[in-house]
N, C-alpha and C positions, 0 to 999 in steps of 0.2 A: 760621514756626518756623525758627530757625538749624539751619543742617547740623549741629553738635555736640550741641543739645539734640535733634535726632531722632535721633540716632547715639547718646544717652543712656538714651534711652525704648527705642529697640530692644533696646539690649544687657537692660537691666529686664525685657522682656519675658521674656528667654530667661533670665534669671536662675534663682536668684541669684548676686550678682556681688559682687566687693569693691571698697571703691572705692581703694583704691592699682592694683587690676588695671585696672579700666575707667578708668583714668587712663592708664595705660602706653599698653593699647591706643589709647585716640583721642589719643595724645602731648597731654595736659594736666595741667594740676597738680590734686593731691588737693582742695586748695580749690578750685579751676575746678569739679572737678566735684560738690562738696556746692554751691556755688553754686546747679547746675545742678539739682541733686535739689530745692532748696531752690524754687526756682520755678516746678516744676513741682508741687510738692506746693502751693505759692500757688492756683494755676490751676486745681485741683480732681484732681489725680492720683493716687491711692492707694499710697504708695511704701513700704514697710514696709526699716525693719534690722533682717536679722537675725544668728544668731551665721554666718552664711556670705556675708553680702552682702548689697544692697537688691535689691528683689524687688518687681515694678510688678503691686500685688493691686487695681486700680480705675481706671478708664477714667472721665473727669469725664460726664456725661448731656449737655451743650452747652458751645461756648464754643467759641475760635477754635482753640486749642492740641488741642483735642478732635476738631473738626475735622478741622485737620488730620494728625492721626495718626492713618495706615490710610488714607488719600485718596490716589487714584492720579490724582491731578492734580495740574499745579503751581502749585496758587496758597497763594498768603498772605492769612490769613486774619484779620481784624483784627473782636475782636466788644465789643461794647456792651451794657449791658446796658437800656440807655434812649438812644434818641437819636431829633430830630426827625423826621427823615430819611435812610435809607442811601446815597439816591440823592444828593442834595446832598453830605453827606461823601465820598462817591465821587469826584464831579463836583472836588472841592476836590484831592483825591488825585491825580485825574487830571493836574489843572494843574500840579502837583508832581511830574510824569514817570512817576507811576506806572505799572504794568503787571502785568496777572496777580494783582490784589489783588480778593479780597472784602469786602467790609465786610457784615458781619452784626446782627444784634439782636437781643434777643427782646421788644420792645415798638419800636414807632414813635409819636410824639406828634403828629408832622405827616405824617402817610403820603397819599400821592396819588398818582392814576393819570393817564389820560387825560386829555387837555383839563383838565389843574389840578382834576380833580377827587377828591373828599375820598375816604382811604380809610382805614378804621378797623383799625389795626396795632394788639389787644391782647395782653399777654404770652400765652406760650404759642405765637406762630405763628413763620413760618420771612418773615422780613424782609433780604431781604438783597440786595446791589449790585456788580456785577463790573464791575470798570475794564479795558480789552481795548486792543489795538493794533492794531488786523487790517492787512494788507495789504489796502486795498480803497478801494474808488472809493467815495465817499460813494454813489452811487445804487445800492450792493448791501448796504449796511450789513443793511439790513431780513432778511438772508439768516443774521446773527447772530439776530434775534426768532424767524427760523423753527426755527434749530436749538435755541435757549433753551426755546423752546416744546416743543417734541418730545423736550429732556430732561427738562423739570420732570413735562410729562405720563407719560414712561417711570418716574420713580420713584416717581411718586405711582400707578400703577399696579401698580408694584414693593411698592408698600406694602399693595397689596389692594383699593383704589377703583379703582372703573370711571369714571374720567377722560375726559373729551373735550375735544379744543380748540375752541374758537368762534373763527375769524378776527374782530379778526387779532391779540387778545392776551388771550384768558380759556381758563381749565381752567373746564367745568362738568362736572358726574355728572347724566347724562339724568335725566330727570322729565318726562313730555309734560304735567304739570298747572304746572309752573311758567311765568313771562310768554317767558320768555327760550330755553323748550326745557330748561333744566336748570338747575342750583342750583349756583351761583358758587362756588368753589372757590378761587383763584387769579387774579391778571394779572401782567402785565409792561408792563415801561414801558423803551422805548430811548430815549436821548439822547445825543447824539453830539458832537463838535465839529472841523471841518476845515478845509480851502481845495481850490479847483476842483480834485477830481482826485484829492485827498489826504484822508484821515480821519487826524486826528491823536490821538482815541481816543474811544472808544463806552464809557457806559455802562447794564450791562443789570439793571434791577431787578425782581425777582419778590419778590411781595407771597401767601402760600399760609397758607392758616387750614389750623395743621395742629391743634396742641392746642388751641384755641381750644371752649370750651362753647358749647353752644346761646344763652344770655343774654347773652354777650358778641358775639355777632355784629350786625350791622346789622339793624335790627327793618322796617326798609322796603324791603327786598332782598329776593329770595330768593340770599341766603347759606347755606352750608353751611362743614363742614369736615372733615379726618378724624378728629378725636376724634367727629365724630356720626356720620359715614356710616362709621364702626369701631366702634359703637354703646356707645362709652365707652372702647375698649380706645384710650390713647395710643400715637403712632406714637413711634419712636425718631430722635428729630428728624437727632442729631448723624449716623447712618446714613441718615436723609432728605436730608441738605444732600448728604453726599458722595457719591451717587448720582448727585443729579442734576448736580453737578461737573464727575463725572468720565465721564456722558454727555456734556455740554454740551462738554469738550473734545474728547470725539471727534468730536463733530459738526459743530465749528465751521470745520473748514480741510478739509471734505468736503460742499459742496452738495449732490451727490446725495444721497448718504446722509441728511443731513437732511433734504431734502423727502420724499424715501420717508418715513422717519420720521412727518412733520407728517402725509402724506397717511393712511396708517396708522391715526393715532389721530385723525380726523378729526371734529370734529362737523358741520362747516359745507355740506362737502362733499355732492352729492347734494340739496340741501336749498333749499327756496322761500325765498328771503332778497329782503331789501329795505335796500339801500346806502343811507346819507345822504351827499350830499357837500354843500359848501358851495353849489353850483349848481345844485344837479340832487337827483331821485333816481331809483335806478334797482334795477327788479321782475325777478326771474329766479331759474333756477335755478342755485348755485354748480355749477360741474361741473371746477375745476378750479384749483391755482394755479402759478402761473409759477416759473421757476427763483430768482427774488428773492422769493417771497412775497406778491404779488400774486395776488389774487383774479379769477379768470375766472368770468363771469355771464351764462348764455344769456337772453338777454329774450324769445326766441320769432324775433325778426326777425335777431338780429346777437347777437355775444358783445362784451363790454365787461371790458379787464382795469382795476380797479381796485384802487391803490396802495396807500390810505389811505381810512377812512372810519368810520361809525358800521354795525355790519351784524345787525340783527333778522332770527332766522328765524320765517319765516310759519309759522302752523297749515296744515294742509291745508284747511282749507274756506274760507283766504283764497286 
């Protein structure tokens, strides 16, 4: 959103206003600013004239503009209302310089997570992809997933679900009856692109069934969402996004702070897990993760930190 159309919607706010005055004030022309009304009543903005000036009587329910007004972060927000991919469009934006831009949705058609695998984005949930610049070494990138993580989980928490993270990229809500320890919620998927040394930008995408109904979710998962685990009562998406926003900003350019975070709302942690890696695999108890996000694994003989991997937590009676 341009400085002048949020300098438009503010003054609305506190209205009502005239528009020869809210012209004076942001020094533009009378047309500039019915322009401005005019687009943002496009976008879904509830703008009423009346005999004292326009008066902003409705707030859109999603969408980018929606967003971002009232989001104490600075990003830009660009939303879709159907697209294959957020991560991909991202990825494209990136290569186009961008920075500090979301791309949003409320349907994905080709949605996928890990290792290219398939994930089912239908209307209703919260789809969406941050294009980032970080100051940072490629081999700390992963230190963005942790703080991504430890925001999506603060405001889905913030929403009323009892959220957990499963190293090293899923929100579950326990269930000791589910395969997985609890019922899928959310992932996230980082992609990055740099040279030895340099990240020249990251992007980070969370995939979160927020409205989503019980029959539109994946029938071979245990899938969950918060339209079920809210027991019908829909969450307020456009206050879902900016939540976790404007956690994820504060948490991104303070590592401590975000592995406290991650640790905090931990599912993995404490817990008999069994790592896949392409070589190996390896049985132990998580008891801890590294300042990058990295998963520590006591096996009994020796602790093993690993980076990357596939991580099942065991029942107790394995």
């Amino acid at each position: 959103m341009n400085d002048t159309r949020r300098a438009v919607l503010d003054a609305l706010a506190d209205g009502p206003v005239a528009g020869p005055a809210l012209a004076d004030r942001l020094g533009v022309s009378r047309a500039a600013v019915w322009k401005h009304v005019e687009a943002l009543r496009d976008a879904g903005f509830g703008i009423e004239s009346t005999g004292e000036g326009y008066v902003l009587d409705a707030i859109p329910e999603f969408g980018g503009l929606a967003v971002e007004y009232g989001c104490e972060a600075p990003f830009e927000v660009e939303y879709h209302e159907t697209l294959p991919s957020t991560n991909d469009r991202a990825r494209d934006l990136a290569a186009d310089g961008a920075s500090d831009v979301v791309v949003l949705a409320d349907e994905q058609t080709g949605g996928r997570g890990r290792l290219d695998r398939a994930w089912s984005s239908p209307p209703g949930g919260v789809w969406l992809s941050v294009v980032c610049r970080p100051a940072l070494a490629p081999s700390r990138v992963s230190l963005l997933t942790v703080a991504a993580s430890a925001a999506a989980c603060g405001a889905v928490r913030e929403a009323g679900v009892d959220a957990r993270i499963k190293w090293p990229n899923d929100l579950l809500v326990p269930d000791p009856d589910a395969e997985r320890g609890g019922r899928k919620l959310a992932g996230l998927l980082t992609e990055m692109e740099g040279e030895a040394g340099r990240v020249s930008w990251v992007v980070l995408g969370l995939g979160l069934n927020a409205n989503v109904p019980a029959d539109a979710l994946p029938a071979d998962a245990d899938a969950t969402s918060l339209l079920v685990e809210r027991g019908g009562d829909p969450v307020d998406r456009r206050r879902l996004v900016q939540r976790f926003l404007e956690r994820f900003d504060d948490l991104r350019d303070d590592p401590d702070a975000a592995r406290d975070a991650w640790r905090d709302h931990a599912a993995t942690l404490g817990q008999r897990v069994r790592v896949t890696l392409p070589s190996e695999t390896i049985v132990g108890e998580a008891v801890d993760v590294t300042e990058v996000g990295a998963l520590v694994v006591d096996t009994g003989t020796e602790r093993r930190v690993v980076h990357a991997g596939d991580c099942e937590h065991l029942r107790p009676a394995e």
